[in-house]
C-alpha positions as CSV (number, residue, x, y, z in Angstrom):
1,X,0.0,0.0,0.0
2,X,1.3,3.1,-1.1
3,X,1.6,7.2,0.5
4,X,-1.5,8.2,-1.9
5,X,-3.8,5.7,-0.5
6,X,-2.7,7.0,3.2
7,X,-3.3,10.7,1.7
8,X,-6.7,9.7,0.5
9,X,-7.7,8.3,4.0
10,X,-6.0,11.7,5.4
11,X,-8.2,13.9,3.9
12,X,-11.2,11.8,3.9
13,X,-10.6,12.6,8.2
14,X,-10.1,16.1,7.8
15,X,-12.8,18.0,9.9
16,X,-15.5,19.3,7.7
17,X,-18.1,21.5,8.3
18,X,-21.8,19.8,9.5
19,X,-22.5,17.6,6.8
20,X,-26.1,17.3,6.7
21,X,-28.9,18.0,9.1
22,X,-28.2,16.8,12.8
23,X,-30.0,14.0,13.9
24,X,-31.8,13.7,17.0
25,X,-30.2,12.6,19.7
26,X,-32.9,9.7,20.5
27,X,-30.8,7.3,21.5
28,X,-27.1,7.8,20.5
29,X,-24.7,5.4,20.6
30,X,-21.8,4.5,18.7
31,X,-20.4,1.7,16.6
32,X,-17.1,1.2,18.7
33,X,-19.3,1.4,22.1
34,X,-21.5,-1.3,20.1
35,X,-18.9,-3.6,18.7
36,X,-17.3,-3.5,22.6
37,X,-20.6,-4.3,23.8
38,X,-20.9,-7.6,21.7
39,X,-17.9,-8.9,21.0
40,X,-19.2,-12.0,19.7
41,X,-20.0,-10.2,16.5
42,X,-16.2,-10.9,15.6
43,X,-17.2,-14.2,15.3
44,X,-17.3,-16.2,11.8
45,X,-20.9,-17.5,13.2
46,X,-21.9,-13.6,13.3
47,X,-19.7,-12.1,10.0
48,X,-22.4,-10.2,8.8
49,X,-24.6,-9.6,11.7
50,X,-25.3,-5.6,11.7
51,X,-27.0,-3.3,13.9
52,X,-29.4,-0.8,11.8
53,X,-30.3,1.2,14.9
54,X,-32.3,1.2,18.2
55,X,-35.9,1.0,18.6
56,X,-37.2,1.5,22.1
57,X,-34.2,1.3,23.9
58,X,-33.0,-2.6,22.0
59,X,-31.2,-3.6,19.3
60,X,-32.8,-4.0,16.0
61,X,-30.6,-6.4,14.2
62,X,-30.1,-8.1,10.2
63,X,-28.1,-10.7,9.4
64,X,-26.6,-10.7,5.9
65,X,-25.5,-14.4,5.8
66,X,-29.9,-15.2,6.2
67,X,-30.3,-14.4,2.2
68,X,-31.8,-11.1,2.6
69,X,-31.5,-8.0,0.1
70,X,-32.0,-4.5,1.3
71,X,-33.6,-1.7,0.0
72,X,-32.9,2.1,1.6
73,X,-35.2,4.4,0.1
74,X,-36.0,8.0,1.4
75,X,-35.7,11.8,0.8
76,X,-32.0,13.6,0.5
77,X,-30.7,14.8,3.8
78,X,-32.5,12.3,6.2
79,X,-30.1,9.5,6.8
80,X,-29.6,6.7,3.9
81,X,-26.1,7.4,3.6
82,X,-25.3,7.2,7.2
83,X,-27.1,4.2,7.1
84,X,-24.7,2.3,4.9
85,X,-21.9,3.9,6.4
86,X,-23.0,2.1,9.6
87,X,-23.4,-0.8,8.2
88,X,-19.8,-1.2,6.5
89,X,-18.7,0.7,9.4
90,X,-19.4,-2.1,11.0
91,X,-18.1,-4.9,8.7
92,X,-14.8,-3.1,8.4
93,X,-13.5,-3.4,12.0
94,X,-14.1,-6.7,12.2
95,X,-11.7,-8.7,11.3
96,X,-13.6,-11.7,10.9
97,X,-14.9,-9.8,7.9
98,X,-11.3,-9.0,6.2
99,X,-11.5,-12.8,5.8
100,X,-14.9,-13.7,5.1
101,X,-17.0,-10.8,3.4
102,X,-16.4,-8.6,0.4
103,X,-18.4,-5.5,-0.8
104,X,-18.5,-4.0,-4.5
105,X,-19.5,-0.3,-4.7
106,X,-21.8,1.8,-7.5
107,X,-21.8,5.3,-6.3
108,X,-23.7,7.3,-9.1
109,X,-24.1,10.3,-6.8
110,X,-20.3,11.2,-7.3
111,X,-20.8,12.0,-3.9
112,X,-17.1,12.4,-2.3
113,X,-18.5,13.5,0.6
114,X,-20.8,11.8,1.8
115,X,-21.2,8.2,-0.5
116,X,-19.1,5.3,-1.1
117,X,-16.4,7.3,-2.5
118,X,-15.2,7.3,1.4
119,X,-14.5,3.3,1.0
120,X,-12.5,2.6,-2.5
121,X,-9.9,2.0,-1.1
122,X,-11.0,-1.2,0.6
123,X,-14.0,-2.5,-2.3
124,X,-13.5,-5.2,-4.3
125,X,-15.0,-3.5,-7.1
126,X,-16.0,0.4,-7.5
127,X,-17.7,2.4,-10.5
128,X,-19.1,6.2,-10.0
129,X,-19.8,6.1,-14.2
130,X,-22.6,4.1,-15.6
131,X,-20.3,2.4,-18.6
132,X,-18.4,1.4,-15.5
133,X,-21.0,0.4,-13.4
134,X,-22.5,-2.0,-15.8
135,X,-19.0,-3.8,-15.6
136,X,-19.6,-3.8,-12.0
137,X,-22.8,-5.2,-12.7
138,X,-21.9,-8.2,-15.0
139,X,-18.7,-8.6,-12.4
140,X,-20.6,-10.0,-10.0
141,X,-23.2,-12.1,-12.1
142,X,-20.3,-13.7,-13.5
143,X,-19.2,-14.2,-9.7
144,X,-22.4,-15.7,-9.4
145,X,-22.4,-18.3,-12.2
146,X,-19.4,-19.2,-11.0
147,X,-19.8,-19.8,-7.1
148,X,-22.8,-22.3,-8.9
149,X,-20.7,-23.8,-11.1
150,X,-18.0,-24.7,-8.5
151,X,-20.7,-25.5,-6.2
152,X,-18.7,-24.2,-2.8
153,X,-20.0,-23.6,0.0
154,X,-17.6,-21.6,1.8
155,X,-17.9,-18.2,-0.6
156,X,-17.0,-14.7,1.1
157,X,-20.4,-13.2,1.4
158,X,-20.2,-10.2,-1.1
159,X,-22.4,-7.1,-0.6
160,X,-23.5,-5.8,-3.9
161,X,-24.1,-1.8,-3.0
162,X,-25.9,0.5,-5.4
163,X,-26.5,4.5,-4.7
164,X,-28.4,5.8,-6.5
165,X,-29.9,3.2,-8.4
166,X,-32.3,5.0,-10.6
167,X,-29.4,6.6,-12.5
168,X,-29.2,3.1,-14.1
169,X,-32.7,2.0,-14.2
170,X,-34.5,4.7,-15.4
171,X,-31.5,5.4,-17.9
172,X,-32.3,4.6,-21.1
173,X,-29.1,3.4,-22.4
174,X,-28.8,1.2,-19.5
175,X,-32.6,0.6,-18.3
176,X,-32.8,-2.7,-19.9
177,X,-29.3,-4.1,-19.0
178,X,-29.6,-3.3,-15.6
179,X,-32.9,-4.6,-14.9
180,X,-31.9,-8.0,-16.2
181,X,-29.1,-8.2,-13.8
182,X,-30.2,-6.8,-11.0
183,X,-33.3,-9.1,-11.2
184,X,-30.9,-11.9,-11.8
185,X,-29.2,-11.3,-9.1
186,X,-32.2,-10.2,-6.6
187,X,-33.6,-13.6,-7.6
188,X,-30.6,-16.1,-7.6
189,X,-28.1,-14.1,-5.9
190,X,-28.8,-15.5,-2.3
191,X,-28.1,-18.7,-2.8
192,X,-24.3,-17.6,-4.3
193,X,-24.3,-15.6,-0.8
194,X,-24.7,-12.7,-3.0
195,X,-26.7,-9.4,-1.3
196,X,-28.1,-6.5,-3.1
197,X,-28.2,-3.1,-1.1
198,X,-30.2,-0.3,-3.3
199,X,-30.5,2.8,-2.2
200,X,-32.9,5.8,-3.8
201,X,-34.8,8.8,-3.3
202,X,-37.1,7.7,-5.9
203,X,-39.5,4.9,-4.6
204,X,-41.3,4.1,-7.8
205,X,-41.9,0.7,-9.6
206,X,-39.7,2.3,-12.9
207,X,-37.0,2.7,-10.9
208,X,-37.2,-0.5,-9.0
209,X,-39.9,-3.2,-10.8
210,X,-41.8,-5.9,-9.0
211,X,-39.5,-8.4,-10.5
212,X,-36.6,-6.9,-8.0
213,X,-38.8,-5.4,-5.5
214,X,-40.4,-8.7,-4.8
215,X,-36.9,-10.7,-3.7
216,X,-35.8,-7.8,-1.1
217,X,-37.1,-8.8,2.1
218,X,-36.1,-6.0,4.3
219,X,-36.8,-2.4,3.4
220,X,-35.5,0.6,5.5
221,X,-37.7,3.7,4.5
222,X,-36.9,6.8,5.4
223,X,-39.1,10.7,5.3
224,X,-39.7,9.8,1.8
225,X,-40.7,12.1,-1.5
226,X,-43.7,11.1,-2.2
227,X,-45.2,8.6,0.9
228,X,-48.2,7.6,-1.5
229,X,-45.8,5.7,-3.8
230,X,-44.2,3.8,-1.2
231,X,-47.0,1.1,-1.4
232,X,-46.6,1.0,-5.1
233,X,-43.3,-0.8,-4.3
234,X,-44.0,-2.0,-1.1
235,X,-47.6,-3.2,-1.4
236,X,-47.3,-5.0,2.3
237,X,-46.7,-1.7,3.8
238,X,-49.7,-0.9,6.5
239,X,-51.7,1.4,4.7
240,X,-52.6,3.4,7.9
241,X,-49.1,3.9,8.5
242,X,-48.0,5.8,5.0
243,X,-48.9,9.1,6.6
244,X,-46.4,8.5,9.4
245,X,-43.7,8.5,7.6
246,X,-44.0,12.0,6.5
247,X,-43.3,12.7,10.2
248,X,-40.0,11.1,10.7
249,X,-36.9,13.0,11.5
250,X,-33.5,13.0,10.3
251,X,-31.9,9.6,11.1
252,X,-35.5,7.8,11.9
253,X,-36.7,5.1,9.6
254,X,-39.4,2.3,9.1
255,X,-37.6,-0.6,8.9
256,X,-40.1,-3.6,7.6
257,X,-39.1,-7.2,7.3
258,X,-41.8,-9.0,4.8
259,X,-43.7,-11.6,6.9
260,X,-42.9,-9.5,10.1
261,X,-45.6,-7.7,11.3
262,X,-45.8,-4.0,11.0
263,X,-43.0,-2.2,10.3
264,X,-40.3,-0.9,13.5
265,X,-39.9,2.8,14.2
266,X,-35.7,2.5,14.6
267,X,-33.3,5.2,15.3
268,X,-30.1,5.4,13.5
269,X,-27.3,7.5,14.1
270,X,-24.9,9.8,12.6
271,X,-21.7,7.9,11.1
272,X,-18.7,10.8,10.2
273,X,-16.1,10.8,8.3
274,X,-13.4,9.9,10.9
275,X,-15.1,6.7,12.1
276,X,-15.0,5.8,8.3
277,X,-11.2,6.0,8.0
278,X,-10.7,4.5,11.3
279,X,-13.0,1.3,9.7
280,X,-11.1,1.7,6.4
281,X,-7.5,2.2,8.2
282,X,-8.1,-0.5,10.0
283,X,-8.6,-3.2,7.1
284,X,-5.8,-1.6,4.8
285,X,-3.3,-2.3,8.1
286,X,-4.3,-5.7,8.5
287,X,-3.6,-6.4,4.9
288,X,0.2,-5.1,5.4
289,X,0.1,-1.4,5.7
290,X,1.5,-0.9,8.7
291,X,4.8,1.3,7.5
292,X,5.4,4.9,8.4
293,X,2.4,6.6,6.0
294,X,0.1,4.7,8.3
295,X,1.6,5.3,11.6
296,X,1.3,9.1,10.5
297,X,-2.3,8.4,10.2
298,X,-3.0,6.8,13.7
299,X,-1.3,10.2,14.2
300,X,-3.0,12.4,12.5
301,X,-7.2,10.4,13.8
302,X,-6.0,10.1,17.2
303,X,-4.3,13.2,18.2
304,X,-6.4,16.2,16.5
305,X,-3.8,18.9,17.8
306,X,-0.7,16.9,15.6
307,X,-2.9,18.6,12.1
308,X,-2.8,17.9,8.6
309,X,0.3,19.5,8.1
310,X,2.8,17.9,11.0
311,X,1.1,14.5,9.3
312,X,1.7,15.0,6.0
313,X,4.9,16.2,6.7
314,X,5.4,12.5,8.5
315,X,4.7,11.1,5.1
316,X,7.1,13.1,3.1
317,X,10.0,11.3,5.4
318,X,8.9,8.2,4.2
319,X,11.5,8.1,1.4
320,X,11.4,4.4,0.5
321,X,7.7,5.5,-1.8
């Protein structure tokens, strides 16, 4: 691993102004206070057991390995991508997922500052272009075909991350091409220990058909655009409980598991930049970075008052790069 990679998770820390609304402080907690608290979550029996948030004071909990897609849909500004940044937050300090889990990124947002830009550096695959993403796309079907053909049953479980989908679905140079493979791999993905995550502002059947909408089991909705089309994709969702979602706050979603019950008010919470590189820093080390650049890091996170330029001076001494 080389200085630029170290520079890139340098000034992914940097302090930024307030990203996005604050959330309310319902329940706060943090993902290091949370992985402490269970440490059995390092376990190969719990690699991709994640915590979405807290409703009522407990845990509400998914587990990737049970052959369940997700779809995050909800208005800009109200919590989707803190969501996934929980979530691989989460996966990335553990190590019993540097082993056992990979994730492939489409970020069609171009959003450095908030999307899955943040995580490159540690993806199996990454695309923020559609040409690019379509690669991504018939990367992991091929993946697919071939964890069947070889018949394994020990595959890395790979997390197949989309934001924001409708840029290829309601594309129409792409529309058609993407809609095969996503419902390909919506459909037959599971049992390859595949697992879709979309995410969109724009809940409608265009941008994600029945054919796909019907193999996602758990759906995290957030203040959405229009509440009214939420049942259009979601035709399970309580009908006297579409108005309510109008009324959630930054960082509050539904989340509805099909065959559940009614869907769970959960809190999530805000996921910044700097608990991103520390998840990101951490996997890169335990890969063999551990060489000056990175110790300049550890620097620069954990001691605010050494500043960007002390540690970037630390990496210019690092003359063997």
């Amino acid at each position: 691993f080389t200085v630029p990679i170290s520079l890139y998770i340098l000034s992914m820390a940097y302090p930024r102004k307030a990203e996005q609304k604050e959330f309310p402080r319902i329940e706060a907690y943090s993902i290091e206070d949370l992985l402490a608290a269970y440490p059995g979550l390092n376990s190969n029996n719990h690699v991709g057991k994640v915590a979405l948030g807290k409703d009522n004071g407990e845990w509400r909990w998914h587990d990737l390995r049970k052959k369940w897609h997700i779809l995050i849909a909800g208005a800009t500004q109200y919590g989707k991508s803190h969501l996934i940044r929980s979530i691989l937050c989460q996966l990335y300090l553990r190590p019993s997922w540097w082993k056992a889990g990979q994730v492939a990124g489409i970020d069609l947002k171009k959003d450095r500052k908030d999307g899955l830009w943040l995580f490159r550096a540690v993806l199996w695959k990454y695309a923020d272009e559609p040409d690019d993403a379509m690669t991504v796309l018939l990367d992991v079907e091929g993946e697919i075909d071939r964890r069947f053909k070889t018949g394994k049953e020990d595959e890395p479980l790979l997390l197949l991350v989309i934001d924001e989908v409708a840029n290829l679905t309601e594309d129409p140079e792409y529309k058609a091409s993407a809609v095969r493979v996503l419902s390909k791999i919506a459909r037959t993905g599971a049992g390859a220990n595949v697992r879709l995550v979309l995410i969109t502002q724009h809940l409608t059947v265009s941008v994600i058909p029945r054919n796909i909408s019907t193999n996602i089991l758990v759906r995290a909705i957030f203040h959405p655009v229009d509440a009214a089309a939420v049942r259009q994709v979601i035709p399970e969702f309580p009908a006297e409980m579409v108005s309510n979602l109008n009324s959630l706050q930054p960082g509050q979603f539904y989340c509805h598991w099909r065959g559940d019950g009614d869907p769970h008010l959960v809190n999530g919470e805000m996921v910044e930049r700097d608990m991103v590189a520390r998840a990101v820093t951490a996997c890169l080390e335990a890969q063999g970075g551990n060489d000056l650049a990175f110790r300049a890091l550890h620097l620069f996170i954990k001691s605010p008052g050494i500043g960007m330029g002390k540690a970037s001076g630390l990496l210019k001494t690092n003359k063997g790069t």
